[in-house]
C-alpha positions as CSV (number, residue, x, y, z in Angstrom):
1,X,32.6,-1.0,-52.4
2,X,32.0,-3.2,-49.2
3,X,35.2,-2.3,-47.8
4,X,34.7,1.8,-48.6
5,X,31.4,1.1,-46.7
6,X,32.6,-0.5,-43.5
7,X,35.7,1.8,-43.8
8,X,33.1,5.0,-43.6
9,X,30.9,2.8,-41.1
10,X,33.8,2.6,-38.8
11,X,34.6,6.1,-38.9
12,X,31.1,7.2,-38.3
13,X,30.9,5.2,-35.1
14,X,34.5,6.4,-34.0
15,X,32.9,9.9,-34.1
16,X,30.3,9.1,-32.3
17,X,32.3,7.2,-29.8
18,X,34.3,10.4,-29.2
19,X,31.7,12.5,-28.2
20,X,30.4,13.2,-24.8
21,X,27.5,10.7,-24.0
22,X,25.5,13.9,-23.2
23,X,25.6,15.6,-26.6
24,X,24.6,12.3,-28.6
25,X,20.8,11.9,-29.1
26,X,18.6,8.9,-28.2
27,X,19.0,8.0,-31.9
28,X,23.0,7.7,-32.0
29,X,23.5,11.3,-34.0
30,X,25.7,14.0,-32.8
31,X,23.7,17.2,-32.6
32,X,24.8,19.7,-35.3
33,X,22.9,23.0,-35.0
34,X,19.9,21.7,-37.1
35,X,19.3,19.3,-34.7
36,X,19.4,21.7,-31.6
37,X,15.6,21.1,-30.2
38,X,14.1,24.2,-29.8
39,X,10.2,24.3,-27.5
40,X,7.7,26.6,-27.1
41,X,7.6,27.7,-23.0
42,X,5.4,30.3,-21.1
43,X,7.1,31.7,-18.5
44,X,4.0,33.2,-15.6
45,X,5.4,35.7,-12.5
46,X,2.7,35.4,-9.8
47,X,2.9,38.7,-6.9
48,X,0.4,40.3,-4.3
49,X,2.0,43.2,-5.7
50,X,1.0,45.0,-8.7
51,X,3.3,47.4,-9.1
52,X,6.1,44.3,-7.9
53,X,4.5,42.0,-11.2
54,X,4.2,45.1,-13.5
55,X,8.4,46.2,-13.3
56,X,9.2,41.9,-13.1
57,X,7.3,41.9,-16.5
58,X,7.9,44.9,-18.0
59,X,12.0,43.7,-17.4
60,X,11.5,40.4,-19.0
61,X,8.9,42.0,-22.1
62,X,11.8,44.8,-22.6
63,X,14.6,42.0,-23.1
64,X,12.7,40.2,-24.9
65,X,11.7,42.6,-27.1
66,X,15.2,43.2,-27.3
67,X,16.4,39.9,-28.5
68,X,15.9,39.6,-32.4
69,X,13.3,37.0,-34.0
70,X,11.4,35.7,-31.0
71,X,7.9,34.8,-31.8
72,X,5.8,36.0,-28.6
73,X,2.6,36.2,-27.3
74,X,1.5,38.2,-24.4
75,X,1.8,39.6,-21.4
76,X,-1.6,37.6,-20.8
77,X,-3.4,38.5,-17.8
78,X,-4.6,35.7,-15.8
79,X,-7.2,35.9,-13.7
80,X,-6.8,36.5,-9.9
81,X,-6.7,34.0,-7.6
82,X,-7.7,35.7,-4.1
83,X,-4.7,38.6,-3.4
84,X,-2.3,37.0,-6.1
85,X,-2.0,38.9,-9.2
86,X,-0.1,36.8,-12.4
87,X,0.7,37.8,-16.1
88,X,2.4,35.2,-18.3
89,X,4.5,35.1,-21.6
90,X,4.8,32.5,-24.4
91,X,7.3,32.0,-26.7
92,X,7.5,30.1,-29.7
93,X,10.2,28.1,-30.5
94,X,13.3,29.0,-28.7
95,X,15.8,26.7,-27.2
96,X,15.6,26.4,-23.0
97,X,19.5,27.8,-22.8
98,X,18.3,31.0,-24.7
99,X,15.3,31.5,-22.6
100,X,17.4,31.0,-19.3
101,X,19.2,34.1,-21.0
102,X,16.8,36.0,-21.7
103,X,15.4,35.5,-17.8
104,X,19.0,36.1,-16.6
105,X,19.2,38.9,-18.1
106,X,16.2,40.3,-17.0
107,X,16.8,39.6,-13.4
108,X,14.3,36.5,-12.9
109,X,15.4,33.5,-11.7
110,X,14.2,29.9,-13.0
111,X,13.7,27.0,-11.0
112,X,16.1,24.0,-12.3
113,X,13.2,22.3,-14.1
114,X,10.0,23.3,-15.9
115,X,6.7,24.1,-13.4
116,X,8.4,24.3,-10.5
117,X,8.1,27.7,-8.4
118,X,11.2,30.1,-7.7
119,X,10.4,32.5,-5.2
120,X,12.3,35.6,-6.5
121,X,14.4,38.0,-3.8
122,X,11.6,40.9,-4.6
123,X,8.9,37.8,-3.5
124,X,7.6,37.4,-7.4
125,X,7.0,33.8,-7.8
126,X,8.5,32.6,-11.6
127,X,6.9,29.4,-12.9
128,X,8.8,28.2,-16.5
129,X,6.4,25.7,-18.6
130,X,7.7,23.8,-21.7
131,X,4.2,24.1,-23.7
């Protein structure tokens, strides 16, 4: 029985050792799709424009309304701050490739990491939190 141990030992690290260092965790596993960490993020659109914020939102609440078994909450309206107008979203437990998606395919850009500011082309700010 030692020897069947070792022998399946051996192989488990030989499968590790085979993957790319990226897709192994901090504990030595190889992510399988139950181990895929999923977060809840708020994504908030900032504009001096209403009617600018209202079609930014109303894009990213239609594809996200469109994308099946998303657990929202919002638009929120946040209170102004001087001329700047700002609605954000949350959503519950969704992996950051799927929400980067979901903002691509609603024609926002997000900045490279979470709560930094990407100034979008139609000058709607997009700030991405991980909650």
């Amino acid at each position: 029985m030692t020897e069947s141990t070792a022998s399946d030992t051996s192989n488990h690290y030989r499968t590790i050792d085979q993957a790319p260092d990226s897709s192994i965790t901090q504990h030595g596993e190889i992510p399988t799709p139950s181990t895929v960490l999923k977060a809840d993020f708020s994504i908030t659109l900032l504009s001096e424009s209403t009617s600018t914020l209202n079609a930014s939102i109303q894009r990213l609440m239609d594809t996200i309304h469109a994308t099946p078994g998303l657990s929202i909450r919002g638009p929120i309206r946040l209170p102004r701050d001087g001329k700047i107008h700002s609605r954000r979203v949350d959503i519950k437990s969704i992996q950051e490739k799927q929400l980067r998606t979901i903002a691509e395919q609603s024609g926002i850009e997000l900045s490279e990491d979470a709560g930094e500011k990407k100034i979008q082309s139609n000058g709607v700010v997009v700030i991405f939190d991980i909650e």
